[in-house]
C-alpha positions as CSV (number, residue, x, y, z in Angstrom):
1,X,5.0,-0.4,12.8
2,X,7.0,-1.8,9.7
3,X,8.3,0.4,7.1
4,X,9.5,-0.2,3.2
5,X,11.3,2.3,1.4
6,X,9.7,3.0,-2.4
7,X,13.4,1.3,-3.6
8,X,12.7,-1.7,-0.9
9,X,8.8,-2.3,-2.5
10,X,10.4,-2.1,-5.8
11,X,13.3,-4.4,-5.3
12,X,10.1,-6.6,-4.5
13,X,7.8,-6.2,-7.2
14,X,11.0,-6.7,-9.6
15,X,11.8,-9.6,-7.7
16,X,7.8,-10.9,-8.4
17,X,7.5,-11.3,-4.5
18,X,4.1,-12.5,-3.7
19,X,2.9,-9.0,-2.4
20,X,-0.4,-7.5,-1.7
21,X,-0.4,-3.9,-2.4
22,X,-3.3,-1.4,-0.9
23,X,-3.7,1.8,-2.2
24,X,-6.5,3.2,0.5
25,X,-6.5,6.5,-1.2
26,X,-10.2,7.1,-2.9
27,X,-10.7,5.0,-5.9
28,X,-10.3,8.4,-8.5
29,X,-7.0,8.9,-7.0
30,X,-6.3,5.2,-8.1
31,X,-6.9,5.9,-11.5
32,X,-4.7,8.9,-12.2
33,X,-1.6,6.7,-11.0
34,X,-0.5,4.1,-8.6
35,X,2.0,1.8,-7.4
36,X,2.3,-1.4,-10.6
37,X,0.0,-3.9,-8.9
38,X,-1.6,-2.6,-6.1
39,X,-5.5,-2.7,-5.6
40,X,-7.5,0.0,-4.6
41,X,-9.1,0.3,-1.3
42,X,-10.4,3.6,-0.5
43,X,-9.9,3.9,3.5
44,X,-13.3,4.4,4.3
45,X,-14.5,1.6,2.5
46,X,-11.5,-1.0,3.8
47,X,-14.3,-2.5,6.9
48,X,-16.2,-4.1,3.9
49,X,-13.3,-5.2,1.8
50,X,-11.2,-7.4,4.4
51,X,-12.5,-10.7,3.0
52,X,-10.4,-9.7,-0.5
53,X,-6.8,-9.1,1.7
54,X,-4.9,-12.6,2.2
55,X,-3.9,-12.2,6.1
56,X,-0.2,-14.5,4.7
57,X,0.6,-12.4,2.3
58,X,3.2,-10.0,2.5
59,X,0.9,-6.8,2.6
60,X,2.0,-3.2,1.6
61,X,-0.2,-0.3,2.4
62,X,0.1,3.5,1.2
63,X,-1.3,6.3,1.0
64,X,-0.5,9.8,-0.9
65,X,2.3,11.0,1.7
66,X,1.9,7.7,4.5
67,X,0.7,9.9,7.3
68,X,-3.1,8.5,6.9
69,X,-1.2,5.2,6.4
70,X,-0.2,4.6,10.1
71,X,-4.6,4.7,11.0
72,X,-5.2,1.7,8.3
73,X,-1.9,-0.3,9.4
74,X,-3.2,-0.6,12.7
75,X,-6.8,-1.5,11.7
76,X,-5.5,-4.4,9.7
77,X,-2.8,-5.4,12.0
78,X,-5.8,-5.9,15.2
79,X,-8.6,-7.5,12.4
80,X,-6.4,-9.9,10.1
81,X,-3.8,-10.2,12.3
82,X,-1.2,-9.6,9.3
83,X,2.4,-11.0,10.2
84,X,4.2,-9.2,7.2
85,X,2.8,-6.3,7.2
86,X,4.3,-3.0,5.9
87,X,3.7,0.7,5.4
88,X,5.3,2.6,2.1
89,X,7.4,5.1,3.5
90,X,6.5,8.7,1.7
91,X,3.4,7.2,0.4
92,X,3.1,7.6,-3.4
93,X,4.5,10.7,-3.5
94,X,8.1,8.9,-2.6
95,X,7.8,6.8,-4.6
96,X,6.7,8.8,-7.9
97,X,9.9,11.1,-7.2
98,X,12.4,8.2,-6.7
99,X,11.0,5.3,-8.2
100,X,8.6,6.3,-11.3
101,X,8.0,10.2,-12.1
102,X,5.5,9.2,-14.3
103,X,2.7,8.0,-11.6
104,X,0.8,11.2,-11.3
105,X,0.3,11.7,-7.4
């Protein structure tokens, strides 16, 4: 499994990589705060959404703390086969308390 620190995905959303950014925590979560750009896919609901996730683009994934994270990585790895695929280290919760304290988690 690939990792990327909250300063690493922010380096690359600054940078305007061409990223895909999941957010698989449920879709109320999503609205109360997320990472700038990502999408939200609920984990349980991921099966039916693959045909919206570009397999060659750089993917992120996250979750609230990352732990449910690892699951989904390895789902998406065996079905789309992802090359550049990456996990946010911390989940959101790193990321709102060294990137943007604002994002409520």
């Amino acid at each position: 499994m690939k990792f990327v620190t909250p300063t690493e995905l922010k380096s690359w959303i600054d940078g305007g990589e061409n990223l895909a950014i999941i957010d698989t925590r449920e879709a109320d979560k999503f609205e109360l705060g997320h990472v700038p750009g990502a999408v939200s896919m609920p984990q349980l609901e991921l099966p039916y959404m693959l045909n919206k996730i570009d397999p060659a683009k750089k993917t992120v994934i996250y979750c609230i703390y990352g732990m449910k994270s690892e699951q989904v990585y390895i789902y998406l790895k065996d079905k789309l086969k992802i090359r550049e695929l990456y996990i946010l280290e911390g989940g959101l919760y790193q990321y709102a308390t060294e990137i943007d304290p604002k994002i409520v988690v």
